[in-house]
Structures are given as structure tokens and as C-alpha cells.
N, CA, C and O atoms as a DFTB+ gen file, in Angstrom:
700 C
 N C O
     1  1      86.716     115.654     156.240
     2  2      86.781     114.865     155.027
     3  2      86.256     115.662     153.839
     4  3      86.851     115.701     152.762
     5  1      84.596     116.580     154.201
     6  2      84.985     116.856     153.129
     7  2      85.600     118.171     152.314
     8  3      85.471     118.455     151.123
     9  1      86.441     118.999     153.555
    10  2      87.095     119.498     152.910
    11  2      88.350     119.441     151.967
    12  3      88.795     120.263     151.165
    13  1      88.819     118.032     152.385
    14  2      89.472     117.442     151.810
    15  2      89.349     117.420     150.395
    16  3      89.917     118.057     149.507
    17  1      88.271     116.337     150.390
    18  2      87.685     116.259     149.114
    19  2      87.481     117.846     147.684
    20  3      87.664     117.838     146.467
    21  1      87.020     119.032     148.695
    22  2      87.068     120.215     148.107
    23  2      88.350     120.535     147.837
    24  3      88.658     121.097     146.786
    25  1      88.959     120.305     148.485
    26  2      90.519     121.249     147.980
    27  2      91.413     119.958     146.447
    28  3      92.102     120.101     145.437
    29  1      90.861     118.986     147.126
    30  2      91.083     117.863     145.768
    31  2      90.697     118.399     144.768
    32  3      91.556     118.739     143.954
    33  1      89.418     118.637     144.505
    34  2      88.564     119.387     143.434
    35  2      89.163     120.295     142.711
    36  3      89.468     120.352     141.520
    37  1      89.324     121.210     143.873
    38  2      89.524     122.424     143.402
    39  2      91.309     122.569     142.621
    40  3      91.702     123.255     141.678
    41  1      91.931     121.738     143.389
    42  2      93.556     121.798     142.845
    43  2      93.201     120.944     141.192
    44  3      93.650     121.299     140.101
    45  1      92.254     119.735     141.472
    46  2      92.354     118.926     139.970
    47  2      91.748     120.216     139.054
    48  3      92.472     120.435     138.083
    49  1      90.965     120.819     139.119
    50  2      90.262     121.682     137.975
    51  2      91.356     122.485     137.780
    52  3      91.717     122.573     136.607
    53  1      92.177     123.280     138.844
    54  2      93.283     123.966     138.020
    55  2      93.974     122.967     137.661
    56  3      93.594     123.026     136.491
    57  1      94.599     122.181     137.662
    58  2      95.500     121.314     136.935
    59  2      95.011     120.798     135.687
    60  3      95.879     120.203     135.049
    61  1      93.726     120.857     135.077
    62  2      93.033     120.363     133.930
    63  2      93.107     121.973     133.649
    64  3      94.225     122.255     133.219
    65  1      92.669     122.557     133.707
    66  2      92.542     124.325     133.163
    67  2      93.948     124.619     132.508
    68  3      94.201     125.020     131.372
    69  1      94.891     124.267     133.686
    70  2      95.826     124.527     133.220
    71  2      96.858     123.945     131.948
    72  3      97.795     124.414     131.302
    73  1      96.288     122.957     131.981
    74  2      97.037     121.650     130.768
    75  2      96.377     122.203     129.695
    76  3      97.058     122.059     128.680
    77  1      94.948     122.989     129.411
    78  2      94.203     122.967     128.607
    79  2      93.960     124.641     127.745
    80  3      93.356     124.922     126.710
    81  1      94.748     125.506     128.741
    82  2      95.162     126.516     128.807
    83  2      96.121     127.093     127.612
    84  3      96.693     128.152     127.874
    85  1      96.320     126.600     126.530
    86  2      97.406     126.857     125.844
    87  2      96.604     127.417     123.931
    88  3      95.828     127.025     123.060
    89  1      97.469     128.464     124.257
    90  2      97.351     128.760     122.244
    91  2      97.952     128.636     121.396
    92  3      99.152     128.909     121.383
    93  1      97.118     128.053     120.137
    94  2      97.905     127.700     118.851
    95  2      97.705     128.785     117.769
    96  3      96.609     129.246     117.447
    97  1      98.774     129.098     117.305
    98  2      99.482     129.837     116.799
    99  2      98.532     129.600     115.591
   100  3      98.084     128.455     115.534
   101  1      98.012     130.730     114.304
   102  2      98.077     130.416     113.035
   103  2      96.196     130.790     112.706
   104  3      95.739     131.648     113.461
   105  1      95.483     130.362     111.959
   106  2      94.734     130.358     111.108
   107  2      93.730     129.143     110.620
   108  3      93.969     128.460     109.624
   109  1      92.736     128.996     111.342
   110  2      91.988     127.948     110.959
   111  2      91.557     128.258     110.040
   112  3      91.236     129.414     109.763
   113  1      91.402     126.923     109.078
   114  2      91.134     126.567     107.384
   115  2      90.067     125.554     107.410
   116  3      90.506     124.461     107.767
   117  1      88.736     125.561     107.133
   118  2      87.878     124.516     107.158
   119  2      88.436     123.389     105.745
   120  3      88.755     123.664     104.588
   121  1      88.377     122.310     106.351
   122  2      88.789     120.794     105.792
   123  2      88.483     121.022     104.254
   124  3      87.335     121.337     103.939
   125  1      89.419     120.882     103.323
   126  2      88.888     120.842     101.986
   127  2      89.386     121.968     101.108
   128  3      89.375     122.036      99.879
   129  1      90.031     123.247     102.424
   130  2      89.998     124.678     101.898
   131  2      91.716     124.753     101.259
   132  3      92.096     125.499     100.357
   133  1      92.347     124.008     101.830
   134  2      93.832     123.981     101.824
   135  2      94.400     124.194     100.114
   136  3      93.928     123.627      99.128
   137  1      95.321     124.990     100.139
   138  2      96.015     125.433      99.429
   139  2      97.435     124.532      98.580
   140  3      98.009     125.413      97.940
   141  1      97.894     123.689      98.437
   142  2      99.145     123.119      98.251
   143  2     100.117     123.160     100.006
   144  3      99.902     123.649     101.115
   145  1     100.899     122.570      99.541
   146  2     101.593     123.045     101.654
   147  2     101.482     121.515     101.644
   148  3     101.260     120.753     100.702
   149  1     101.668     121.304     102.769
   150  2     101.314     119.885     103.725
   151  2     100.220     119.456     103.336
   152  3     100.479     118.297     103.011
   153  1      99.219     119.621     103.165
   154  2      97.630     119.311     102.401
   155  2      97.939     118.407     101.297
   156  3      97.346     117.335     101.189
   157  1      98.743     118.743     100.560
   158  2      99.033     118.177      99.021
   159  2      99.907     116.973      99.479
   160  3      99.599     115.851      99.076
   161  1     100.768     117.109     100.138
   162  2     101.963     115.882     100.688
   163  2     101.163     114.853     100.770
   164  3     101.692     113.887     100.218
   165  1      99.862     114.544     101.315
   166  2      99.127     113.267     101.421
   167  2      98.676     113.104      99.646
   168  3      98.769     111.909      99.367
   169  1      98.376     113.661      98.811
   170  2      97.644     113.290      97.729
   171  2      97.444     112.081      97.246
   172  3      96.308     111.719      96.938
   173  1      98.708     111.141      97.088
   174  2      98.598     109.855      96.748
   175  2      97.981     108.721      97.456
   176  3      97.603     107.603      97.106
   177  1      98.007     109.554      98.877
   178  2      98.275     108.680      99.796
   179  2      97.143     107.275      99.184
   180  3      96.172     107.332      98.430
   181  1      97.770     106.118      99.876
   182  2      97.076     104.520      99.499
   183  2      96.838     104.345      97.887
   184  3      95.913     103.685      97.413
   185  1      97.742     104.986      97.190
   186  2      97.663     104.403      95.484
   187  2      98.862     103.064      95.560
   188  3      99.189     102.391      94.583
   189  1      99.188     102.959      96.421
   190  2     100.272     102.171      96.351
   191  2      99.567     101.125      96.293
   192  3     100.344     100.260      95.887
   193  1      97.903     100.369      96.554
   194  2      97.428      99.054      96.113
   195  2      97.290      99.288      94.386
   196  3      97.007      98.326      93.672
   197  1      97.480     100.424      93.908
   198  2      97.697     100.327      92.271
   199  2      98.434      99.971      91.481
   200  3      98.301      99.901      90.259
   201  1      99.427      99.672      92.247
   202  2     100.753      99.706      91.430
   203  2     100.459      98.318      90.648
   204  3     101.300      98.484      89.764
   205  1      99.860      97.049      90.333
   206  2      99.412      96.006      89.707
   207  2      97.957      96.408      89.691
   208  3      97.153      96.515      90.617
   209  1      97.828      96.608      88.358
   210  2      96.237      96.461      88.147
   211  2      95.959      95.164      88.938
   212  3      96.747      94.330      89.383
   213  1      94.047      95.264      89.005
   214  2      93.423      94.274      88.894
   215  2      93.738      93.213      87.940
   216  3      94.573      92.395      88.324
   217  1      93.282      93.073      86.869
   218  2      93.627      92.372      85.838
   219  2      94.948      91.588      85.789
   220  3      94.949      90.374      85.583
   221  1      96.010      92.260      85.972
   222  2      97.170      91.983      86.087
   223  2      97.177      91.141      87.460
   224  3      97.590      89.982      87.498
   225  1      96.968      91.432      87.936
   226  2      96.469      90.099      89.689
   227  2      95.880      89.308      89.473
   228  3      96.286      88.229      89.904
   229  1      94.683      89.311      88.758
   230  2      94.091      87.842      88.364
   231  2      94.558      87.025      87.656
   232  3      94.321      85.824      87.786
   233  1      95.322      87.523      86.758
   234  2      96.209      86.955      85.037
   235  2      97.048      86.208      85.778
   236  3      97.410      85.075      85.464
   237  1      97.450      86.927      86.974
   238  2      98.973      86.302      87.418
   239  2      98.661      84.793      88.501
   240  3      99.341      83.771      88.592
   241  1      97.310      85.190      89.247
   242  2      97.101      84.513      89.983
   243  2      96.138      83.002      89.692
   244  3      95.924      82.033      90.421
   245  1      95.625      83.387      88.044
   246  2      95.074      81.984      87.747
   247  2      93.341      82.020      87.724
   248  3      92.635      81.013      87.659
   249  1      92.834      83.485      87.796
   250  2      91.710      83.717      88.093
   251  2      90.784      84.663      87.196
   252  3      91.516      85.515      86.692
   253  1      89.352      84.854      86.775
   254  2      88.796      85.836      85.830
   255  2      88.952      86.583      86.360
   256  3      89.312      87.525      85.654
   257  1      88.885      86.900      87.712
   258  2      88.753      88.463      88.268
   259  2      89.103      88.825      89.939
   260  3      88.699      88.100      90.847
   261  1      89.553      89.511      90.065
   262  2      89.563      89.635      91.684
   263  2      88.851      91.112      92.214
   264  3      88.627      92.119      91.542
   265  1      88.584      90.862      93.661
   266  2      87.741      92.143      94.237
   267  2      88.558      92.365      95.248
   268  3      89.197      91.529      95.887
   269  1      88.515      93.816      95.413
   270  2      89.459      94.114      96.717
   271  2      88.501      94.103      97.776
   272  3      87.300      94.357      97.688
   273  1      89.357      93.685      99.091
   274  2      88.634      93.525     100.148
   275  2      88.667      94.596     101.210
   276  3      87.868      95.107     101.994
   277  1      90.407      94.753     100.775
   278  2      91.029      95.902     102.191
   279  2      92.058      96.726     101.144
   280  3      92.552      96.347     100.082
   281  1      92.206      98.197     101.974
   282  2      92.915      98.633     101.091
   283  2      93.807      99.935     102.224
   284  3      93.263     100.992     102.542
   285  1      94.725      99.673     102.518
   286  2      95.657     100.753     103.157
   287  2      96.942     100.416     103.061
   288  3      97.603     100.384     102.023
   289  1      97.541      99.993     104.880
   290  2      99.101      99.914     104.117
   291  2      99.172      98.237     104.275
   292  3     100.288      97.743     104.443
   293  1      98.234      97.538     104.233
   294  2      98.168      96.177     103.336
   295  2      97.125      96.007     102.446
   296  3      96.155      95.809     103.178
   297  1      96.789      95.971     101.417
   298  2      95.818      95.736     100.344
   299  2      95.615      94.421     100.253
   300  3      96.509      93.581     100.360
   301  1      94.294      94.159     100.028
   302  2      93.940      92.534      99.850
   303  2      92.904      92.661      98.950
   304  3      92.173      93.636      98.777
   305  1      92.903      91.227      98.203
   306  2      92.096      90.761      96.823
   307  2      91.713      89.397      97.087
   308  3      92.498      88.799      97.823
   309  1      90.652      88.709      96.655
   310  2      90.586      87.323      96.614
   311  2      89.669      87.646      95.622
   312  3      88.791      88.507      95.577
   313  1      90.233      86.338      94.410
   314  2      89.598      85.983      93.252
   315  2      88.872      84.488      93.202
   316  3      89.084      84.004      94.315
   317  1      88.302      83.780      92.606
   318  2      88.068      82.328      92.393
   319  2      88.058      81.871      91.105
   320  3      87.176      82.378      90.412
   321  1      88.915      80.899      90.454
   322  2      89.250      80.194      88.998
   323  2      89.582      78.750      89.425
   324  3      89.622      78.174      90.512
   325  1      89.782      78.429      88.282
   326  2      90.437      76.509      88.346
   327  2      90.999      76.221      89.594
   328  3      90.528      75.245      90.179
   329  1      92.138      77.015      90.276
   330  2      92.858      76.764      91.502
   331  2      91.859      77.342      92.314
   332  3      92.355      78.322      92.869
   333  1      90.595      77.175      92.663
   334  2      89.859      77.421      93.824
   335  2      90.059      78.833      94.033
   336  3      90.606      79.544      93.190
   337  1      89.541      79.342      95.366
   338  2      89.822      80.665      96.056
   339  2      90.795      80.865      95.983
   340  3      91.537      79.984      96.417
   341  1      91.459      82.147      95.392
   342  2      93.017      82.707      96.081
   343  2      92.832      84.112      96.478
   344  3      92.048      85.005      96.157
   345  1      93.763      84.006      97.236
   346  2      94.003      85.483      98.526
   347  2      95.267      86.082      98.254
   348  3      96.357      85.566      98.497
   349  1      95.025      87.439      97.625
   350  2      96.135      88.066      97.180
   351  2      96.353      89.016      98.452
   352  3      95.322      89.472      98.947
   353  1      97.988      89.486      99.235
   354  2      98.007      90.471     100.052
   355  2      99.093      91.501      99.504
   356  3     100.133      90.939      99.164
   357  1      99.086      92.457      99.393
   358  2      99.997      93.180      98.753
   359  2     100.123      94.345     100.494
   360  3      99.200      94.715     101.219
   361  1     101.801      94.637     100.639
   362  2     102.148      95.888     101.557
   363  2     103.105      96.147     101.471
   364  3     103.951      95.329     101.110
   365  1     103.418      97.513     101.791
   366  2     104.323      98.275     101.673
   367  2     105.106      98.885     102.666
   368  3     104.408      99.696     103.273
   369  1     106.157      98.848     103.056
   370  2     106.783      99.769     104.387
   371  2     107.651     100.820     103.886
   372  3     108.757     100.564     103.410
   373  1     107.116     102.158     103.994
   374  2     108.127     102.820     103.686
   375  2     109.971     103.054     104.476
   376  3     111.100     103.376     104.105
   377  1     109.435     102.744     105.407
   378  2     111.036     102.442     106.021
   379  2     111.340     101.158     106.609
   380  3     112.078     100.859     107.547
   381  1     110.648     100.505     105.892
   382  2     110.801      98.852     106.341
   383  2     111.972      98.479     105.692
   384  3     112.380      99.134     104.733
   385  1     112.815      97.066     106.294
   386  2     114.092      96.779     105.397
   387  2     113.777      94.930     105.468
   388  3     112.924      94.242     106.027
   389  1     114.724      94.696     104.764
   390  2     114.774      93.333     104.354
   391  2     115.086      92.140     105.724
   392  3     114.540      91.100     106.092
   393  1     116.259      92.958     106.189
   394  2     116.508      92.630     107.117
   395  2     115.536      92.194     108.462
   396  3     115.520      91.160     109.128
   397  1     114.891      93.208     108.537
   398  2     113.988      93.063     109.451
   399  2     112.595      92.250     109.038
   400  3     111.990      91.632     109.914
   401  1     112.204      92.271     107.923
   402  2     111.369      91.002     107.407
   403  2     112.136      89.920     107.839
   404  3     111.659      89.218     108.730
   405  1     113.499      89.586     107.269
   406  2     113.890      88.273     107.576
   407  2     113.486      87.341     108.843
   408  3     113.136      86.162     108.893
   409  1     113.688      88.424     109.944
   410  2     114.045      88.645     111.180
   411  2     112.154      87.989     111.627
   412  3     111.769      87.088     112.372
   413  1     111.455      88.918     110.794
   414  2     109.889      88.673     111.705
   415  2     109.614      87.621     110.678
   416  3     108.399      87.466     110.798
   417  1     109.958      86.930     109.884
   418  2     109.704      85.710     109.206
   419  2     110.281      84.609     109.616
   420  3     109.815      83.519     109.282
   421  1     111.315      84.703     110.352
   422  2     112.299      83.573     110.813
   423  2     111.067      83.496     112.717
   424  3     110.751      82.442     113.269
   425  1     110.758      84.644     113.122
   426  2     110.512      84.317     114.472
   427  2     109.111      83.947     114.414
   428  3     108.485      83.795     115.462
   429  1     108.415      83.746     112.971
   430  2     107.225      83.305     113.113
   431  2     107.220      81.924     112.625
   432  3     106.181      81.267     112.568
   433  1     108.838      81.290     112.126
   434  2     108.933      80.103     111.801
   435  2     108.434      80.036     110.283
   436  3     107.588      79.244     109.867
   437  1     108.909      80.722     109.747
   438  2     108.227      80.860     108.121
   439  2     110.224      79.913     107.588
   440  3     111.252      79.557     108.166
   441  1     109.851      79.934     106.680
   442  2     111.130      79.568     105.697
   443  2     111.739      80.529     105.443
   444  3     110.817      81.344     105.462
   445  1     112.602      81.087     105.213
   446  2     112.847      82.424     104.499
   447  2     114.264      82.031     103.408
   448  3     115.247      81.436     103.850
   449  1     114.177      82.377     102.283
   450  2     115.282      82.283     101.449
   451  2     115.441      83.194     100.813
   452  3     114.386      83.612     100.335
   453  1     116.919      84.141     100.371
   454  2     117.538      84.961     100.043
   455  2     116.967      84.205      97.982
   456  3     117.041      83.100      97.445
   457  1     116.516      85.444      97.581
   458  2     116.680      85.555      96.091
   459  2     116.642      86.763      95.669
   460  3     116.823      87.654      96.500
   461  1     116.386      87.124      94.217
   462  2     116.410      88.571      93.466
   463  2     115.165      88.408      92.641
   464  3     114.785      87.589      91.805
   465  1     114.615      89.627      93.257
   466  2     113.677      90.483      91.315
   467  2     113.969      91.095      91.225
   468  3     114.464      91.717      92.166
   469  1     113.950      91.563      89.907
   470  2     114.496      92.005      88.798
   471  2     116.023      92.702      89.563
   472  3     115.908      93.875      89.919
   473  1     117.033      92.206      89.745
   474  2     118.137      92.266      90.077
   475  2     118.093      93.044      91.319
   476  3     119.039      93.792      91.566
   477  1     116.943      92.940      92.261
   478  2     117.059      93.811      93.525
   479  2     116.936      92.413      94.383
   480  3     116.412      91.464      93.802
   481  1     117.527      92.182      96.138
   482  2     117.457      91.853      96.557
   483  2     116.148      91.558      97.623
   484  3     115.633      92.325      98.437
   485  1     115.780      89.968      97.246
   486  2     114.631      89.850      97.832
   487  2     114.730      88.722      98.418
   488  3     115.643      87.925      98.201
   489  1     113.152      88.425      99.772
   490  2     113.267      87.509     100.305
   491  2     112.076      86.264      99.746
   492  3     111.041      86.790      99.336
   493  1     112.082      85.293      99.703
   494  2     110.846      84.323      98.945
   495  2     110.825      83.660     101.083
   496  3     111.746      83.526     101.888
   497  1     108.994      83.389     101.226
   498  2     109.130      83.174     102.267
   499  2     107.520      82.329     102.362
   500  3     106.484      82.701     101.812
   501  1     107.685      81.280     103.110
   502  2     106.693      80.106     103.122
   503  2     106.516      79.934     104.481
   504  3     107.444      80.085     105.276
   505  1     105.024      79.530     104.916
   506  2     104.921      79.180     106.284
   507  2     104.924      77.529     106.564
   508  3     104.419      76.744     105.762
   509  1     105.345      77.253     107.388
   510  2     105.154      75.502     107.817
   511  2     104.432      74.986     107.428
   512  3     103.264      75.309     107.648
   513  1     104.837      73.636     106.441
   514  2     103.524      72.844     106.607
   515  2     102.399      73.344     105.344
   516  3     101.406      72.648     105.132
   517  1     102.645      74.544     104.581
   518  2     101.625      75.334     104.079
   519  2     102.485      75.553     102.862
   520  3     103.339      76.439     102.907
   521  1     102.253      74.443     101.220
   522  2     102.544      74.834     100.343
   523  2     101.514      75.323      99.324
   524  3     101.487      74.935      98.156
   525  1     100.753      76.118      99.808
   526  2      99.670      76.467      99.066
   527  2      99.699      78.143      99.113
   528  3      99.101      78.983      98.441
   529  1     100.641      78.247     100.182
   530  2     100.918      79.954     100.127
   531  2     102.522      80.313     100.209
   532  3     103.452      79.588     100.561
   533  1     102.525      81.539      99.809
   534  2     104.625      81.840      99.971
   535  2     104.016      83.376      99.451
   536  3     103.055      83.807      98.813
   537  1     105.279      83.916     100.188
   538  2     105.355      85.165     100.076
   539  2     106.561      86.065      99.387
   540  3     107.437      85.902     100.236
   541  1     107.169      86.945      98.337
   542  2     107.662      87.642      98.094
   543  2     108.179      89.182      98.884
   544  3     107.156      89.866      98.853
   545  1     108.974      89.773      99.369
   546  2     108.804      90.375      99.804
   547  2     110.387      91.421      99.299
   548  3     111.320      90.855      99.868
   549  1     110.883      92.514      98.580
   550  2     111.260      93.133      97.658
   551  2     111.840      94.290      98.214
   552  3     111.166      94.806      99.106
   553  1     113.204      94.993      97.854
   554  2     113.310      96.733      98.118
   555  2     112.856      97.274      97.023
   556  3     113.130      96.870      95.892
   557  1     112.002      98.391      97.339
   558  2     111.307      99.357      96.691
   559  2     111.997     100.010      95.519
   560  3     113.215      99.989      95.699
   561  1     111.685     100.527      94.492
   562  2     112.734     101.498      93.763
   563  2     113.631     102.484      94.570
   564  3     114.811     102.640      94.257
   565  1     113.045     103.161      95.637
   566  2     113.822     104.437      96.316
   567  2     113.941     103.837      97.771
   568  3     115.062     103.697      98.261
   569  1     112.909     103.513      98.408
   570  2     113.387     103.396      99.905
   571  2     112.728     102.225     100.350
   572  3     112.320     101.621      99.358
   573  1     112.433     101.618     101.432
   574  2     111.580     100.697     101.883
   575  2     111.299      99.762     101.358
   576  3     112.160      99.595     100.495
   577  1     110.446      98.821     101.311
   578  2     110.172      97.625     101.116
   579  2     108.501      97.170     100.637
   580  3     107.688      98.042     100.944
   581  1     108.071      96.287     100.136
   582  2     107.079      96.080      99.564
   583  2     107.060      94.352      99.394
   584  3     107.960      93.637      98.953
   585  1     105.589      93.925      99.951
   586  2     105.549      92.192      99.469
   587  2     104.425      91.571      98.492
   588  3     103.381      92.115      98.130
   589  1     104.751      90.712      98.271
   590  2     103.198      90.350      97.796
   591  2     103.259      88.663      98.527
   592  3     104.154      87.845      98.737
   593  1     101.907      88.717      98.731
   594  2     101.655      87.214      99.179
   595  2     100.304      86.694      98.643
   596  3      99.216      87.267      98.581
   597  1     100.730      85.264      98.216
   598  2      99.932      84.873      97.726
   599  2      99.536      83.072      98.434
   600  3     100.404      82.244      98.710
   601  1      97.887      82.848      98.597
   602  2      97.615      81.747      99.269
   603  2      96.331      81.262      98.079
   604  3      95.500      82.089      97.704
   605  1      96.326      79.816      97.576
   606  2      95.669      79.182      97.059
   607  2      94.906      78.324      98.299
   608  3      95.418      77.920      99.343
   609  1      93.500      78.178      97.832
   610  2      92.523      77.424      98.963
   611  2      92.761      75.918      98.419
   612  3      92.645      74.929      99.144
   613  1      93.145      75.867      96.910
   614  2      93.331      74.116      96.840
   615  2      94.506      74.138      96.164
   616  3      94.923      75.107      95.529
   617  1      95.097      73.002      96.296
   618  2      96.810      72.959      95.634
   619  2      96.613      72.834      94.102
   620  3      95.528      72.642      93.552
   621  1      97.857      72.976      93.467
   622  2      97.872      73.344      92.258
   623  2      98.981      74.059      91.567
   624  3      99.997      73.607      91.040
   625  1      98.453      75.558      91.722
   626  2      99.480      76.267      91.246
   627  2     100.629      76.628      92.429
   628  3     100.509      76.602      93.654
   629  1     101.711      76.952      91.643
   630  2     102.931      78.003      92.860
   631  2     102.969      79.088      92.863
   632  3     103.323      79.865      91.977
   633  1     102.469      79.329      94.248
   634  2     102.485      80.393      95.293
   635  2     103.613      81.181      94.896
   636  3     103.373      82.263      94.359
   637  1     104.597      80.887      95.037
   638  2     105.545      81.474      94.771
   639  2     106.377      82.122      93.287
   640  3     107.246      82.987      93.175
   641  1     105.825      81.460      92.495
   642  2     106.039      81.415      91.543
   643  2     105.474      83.088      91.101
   644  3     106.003      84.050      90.544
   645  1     103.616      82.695      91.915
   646  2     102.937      84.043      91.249
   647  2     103.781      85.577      92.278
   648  3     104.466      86.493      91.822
   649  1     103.412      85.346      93.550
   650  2     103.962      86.386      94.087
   651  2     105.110      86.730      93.549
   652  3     105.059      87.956      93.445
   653  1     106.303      86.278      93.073
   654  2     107.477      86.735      91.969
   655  2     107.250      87.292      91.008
   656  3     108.042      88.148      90.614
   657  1     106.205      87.027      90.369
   658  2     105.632      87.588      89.355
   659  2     104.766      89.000      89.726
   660  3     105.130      89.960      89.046
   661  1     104.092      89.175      90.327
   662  2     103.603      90.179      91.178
   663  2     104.889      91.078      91.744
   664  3     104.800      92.285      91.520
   665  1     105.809      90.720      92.294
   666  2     106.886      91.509      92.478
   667  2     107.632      92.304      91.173
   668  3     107.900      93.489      90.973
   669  1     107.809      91.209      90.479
   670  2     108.330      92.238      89.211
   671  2     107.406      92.882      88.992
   672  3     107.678      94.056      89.243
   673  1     105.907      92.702      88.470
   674  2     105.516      93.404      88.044
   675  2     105.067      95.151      88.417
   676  3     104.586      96.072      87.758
   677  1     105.632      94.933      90.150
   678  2     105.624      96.447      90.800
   679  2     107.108      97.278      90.804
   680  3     107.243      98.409      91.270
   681  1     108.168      96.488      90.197
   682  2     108.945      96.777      89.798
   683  2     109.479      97.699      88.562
   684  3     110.386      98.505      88.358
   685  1     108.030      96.918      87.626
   686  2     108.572      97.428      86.426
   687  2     106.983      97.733      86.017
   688  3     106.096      97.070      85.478
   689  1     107.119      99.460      86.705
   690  2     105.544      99.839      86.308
   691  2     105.336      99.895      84.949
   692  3     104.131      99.947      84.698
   693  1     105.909      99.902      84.156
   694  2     105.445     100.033      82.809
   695  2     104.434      99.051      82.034
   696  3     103.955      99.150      80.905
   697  1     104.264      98.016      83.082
   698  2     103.395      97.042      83.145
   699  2     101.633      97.557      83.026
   700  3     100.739      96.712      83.074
């Protein structure tokens, strides 16, 4: 037995040696040192919760001010004014399509209805039961897709109304 066990050993360590065994080609660069190249390709990366100021989110949403909470490839804000708490979600898919929103909005039982901002094809989309939130969801200027969603904690204003508004306004950065 336990030679068994030894020759187990001994075959797994070459089989880890060997997986581990390999060279990469090139020039290590300590983090920070990089030149333009692939390094630079990330630069923007996550400005895309910029594309609506702050200000411009609260104005739209009914509120003095909002704070971000989360910020990658969904960004979130919640402000508090007259309409109580609201929860702003803003995201982006770069190769996301409309289609396929439809698709994961219909199988979560949301509403989904075909409309336009600013003459691009979009979806307006509400969950059951829940008129205190609706979602926008938009094709990008160049590729992919982008939403905004918006949820009020007490009724009042339309949800929908603002997220439309929030959509154009990432539409038309000049905002």
C-alpha cells in the first residue's frame, strides 16, 4: 500500500511540475510603468457612470442631491426629496442588444413595451404590481446597449417618465 501511495506522489508532482513548467515570452514591467499599448486601452474604463452628471440625476429624479453607492458596469445613486427615497440604476452592455433585454424582461415577468429616444429604438419596462419603478433601456450611439432605472420609495412621480429622461440625456451628451 504504501508503495502505492509513493508512486501516486511521485507521478502527481510530475504532473503539477509539468503543467507549471512553461515560459512566457517578453519583459516584465512593474504595474504603473506601462507605456501606451494595451495599458492605455483600459483608460476610461467605468466613466461610463458619467455620462449624466450628478446634478442632472437629481434634477431629473425630483431630488437636492444624490450619492453614488456602486459604480462599475451597473452604477447606482439614491437621493431623498418630496417623492421620498429614490434609487437611480444606470448600466451598460457593450455587446448587449435590445433583443435580448426584451427576452430577460419578459422571463422575469416585467412589462416590456417597444418605444424610441431620441429616435433610437428602445424598450420602457415595469415590474408587476410595482408602479413606483420602470425602467428605460436604449442602443448606445455605436454599439451595445445602456438603461436607466428608476424606483421611487413613495408614489408620486413617473418612473418612467424620469428614466426617459435620463436616457436622452446619455444620448445627447452635450447635456
Amino acid at each position: 500500500m504504501r508503495t502505492a501511495v509513493a508512486v501516486g506522489a511521485v507521478v502527481l508532482s510530475a504532473l503539477v511540475t509539468a503543467g507549471c513548467g512553461r515560459s512566457i515570452e517578453g519583459r516584465p514591467i512593474p504595474a504603473g510603468n506601462g507605456a501606451g499599448g494595451a495599458s492605455s486601452e483600459f483608460a476610461d474604463l467605468l466613466t461610463e457612470c458619467d455620462a449624466v452628471t450628478e446634478q442632472k440625476i437629481a434634477e431629473t429624479v425630483g431630488v437636492d442631491s444624490v450619492y453614488r453607492g456602486f459604480f462599475g458596469a451597473i452604477c447606482r445613486w439614491e437621493g431623498d426629496g418630496p417623492a421620498g427615497v429614490v434609487k437611480v440604476t444606470f448600466n451598460w452592455f457593450e455587446t448587449g442588444s435590445l433583443d435580448r433585454e426584451r427576452e430577460a424582461g419578459e422571463e422575469l415577468g416585467y412589462s416590456v413595451e417597444g418605444t424610441t429616444v431620441e429616435g433610437r429604438r428602445a424598450l420602457q419596462m415595469r415590474r408587476p404590481n410595482d408602479a413606483s419603478s420602470c425602467g428605460v433601456t436604449a442602443g448606445d450611439s455605436t454599439t451595445g446597449i445602456f438603461g436607466w432605472w428608476v424606483q421611487y420609495t413613495s408614489s408620486g412621480a413617473d418612473p418612467c417618465e424620469a428614466a426617459a429622461t435620463l436616457a436622452r440625456l446619455t444620448l445627447n451628451l452635450s447635456n
